[in-house]
C-alpha positions as CSV (number, residue, x, y, z in Angstrom):
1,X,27.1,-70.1,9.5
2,X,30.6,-71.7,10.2
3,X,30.9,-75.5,10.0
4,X,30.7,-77.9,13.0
5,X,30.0,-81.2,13.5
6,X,27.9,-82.2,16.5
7,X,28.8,-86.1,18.3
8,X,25.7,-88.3,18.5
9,X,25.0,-90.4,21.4
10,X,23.3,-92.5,23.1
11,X,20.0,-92.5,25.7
12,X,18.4,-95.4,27.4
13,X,15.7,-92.7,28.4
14,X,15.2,-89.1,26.7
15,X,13.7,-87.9,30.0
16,X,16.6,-89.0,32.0
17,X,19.5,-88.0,29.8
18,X,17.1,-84.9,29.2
19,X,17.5,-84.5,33.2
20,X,21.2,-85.6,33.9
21,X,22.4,-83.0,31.2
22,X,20.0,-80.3,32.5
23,X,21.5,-80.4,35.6
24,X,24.9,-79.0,34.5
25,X,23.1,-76.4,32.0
26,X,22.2,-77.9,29.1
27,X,18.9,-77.2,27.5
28,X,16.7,-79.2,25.3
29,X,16.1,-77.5,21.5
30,X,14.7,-80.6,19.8
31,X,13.1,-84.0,20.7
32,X,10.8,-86.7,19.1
33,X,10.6,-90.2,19.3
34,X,14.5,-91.3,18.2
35,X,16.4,-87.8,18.4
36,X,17.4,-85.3,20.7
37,X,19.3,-82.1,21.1
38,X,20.6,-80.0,23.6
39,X,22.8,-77.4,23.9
40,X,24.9,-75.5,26.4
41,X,26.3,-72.1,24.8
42,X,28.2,-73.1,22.0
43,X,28.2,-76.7,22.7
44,X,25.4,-79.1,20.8
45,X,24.7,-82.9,21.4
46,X,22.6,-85.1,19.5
47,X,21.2,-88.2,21.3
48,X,19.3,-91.2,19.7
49,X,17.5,-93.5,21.4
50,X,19.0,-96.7,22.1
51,X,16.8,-98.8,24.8
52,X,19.3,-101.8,24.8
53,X,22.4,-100.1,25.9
54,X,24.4,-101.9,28.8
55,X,26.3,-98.3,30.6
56,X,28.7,-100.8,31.9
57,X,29.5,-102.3,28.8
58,X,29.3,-99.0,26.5
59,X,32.0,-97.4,24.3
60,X,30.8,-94.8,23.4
61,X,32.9,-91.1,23.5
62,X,33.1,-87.9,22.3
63,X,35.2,-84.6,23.1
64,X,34.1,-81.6,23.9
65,X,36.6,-78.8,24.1
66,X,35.7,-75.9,26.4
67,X,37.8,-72.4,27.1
68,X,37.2,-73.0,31.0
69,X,37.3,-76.8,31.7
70,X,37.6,-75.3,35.7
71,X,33.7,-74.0,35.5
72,X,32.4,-77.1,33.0
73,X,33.7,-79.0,35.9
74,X,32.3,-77.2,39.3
75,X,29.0,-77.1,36.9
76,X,29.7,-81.0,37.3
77,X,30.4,-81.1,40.5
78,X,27.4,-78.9,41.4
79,X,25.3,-81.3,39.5
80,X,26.4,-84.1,42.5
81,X,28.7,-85.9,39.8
82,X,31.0,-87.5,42.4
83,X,34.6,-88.4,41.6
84,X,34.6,-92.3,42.8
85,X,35.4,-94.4,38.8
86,X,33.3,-97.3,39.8
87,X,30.0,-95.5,39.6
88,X,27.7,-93.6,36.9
89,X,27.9,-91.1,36.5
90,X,31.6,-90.1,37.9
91,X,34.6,-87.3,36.6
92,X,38.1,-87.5,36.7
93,X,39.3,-83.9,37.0
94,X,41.2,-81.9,34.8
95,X,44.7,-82.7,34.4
96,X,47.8,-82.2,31.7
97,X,47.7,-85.5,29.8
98,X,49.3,-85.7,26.3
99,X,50.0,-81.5,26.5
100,X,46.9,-80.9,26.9
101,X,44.5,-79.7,30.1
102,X,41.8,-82.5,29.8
103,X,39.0,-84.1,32.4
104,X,36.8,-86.9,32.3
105,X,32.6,-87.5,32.8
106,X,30.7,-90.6,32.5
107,X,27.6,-89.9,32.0
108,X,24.6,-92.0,32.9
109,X,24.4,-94.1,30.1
110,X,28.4,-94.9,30.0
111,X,29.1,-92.4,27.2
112,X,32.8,-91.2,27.8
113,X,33.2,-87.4,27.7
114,X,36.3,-86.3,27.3
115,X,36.3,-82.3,27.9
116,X,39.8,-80.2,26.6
117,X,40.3,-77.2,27.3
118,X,40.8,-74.8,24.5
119,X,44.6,-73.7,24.0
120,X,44.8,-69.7,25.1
């Protein structure tokens, strides 16, 4: 197996993270009562459970990077993710930012996901 590492976030609500990511294709391999997975292709998040979290106020982030941000993005957009910043959950789309081809969702806990799309 090659190595990877695999960002852990947070959930107000297993169920509702569990239906917010399974919207855009992710699929739920593991869950208790504090931990979560999911995956979507190659792509695996861990969630713990963390009841107290203000969205508004969160800092949480993590990168994911994608060979097609275009179709991680219509899968967004097909989920009913809007564009406008001052809600949650929201994208900014896919644009050249520090040489690199690079979007923005806010999921519904606040969690920043920053998705790069894989040099060719």
């Amino acid at each position: 197996m090659t190595d990877f590492a695999t960002p852990n976030l947070p959930s107000r609500n297993f169920s509702a993270t569990q239906d917010f990511y399974g919207s855009f294709g992710f699929t739920t391999t593991y869950v208790d009562d504090g931990w979560l997975i999911m995956t979507r292709g190659t792509l695996t998040l861990e969630f713990f459970l963390h009841t107290d979290l203000d969205p508004l106020t969160s800092w949480f982030s993590c990168c994911l990077r994608v060979d097609d941000a275009d179709a991680m993005f219509a899968a967004f957009k097909a989920a009913g993710i809007g564009e406008d910043p001052h809600s949650r959950p929201c994208v900014h789309l896919p644009q050249i930012q520090s040489g690199m081809r690079m979007g923005v969702m806010i999921d519904i806990d606040g969690t920043l996901v920053r998705v790069i799309e894989n040099e060719s």
